[in-house]
N, C-alpha and C positions, 0 to 999 in steps of 0.2 A: 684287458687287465694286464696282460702279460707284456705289453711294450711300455703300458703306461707306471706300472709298478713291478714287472716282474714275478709277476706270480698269477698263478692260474687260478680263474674261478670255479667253484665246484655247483651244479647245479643240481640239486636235494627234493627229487619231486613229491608234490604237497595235495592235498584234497581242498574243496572250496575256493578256490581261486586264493590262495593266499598268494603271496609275493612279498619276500623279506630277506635285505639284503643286510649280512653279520661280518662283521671285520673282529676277528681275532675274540669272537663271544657277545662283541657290540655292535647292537642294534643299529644300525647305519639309517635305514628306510624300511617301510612298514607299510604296505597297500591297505592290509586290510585295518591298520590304526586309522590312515588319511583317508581313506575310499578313495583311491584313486591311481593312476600307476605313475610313474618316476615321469618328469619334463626331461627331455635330451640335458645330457650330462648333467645332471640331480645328484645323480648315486656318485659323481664324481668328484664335483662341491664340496657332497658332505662329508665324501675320505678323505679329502684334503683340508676341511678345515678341522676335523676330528685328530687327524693323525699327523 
């Protein structure tokens, strides 16, 4: 996160296998909306086309 945008990720530990990744309050990715966890650079795609 930090080379690719300069800023650091914070990681928020959760119960039930959740996995949900938030940019600035916005839902980015959601494990437990899709069942399923993020394809190599997913989370990356969707910062980039969000922001």
């Amino acid at each position: 996160m930090n080379l690719k945008y300069g800023t650091d990720a914070e990681l928020i530990p959760s119960a039930d296998g959740v996995f949900e990744v938030e940019v600035d309050g916005v839902l980015v990715f959601s494990k437990k909306a899709l069942d399923r966890f993020p394809e190599d650079d997913e989370i990356f795609r969707e910062i980039d086309a969000r922001f």
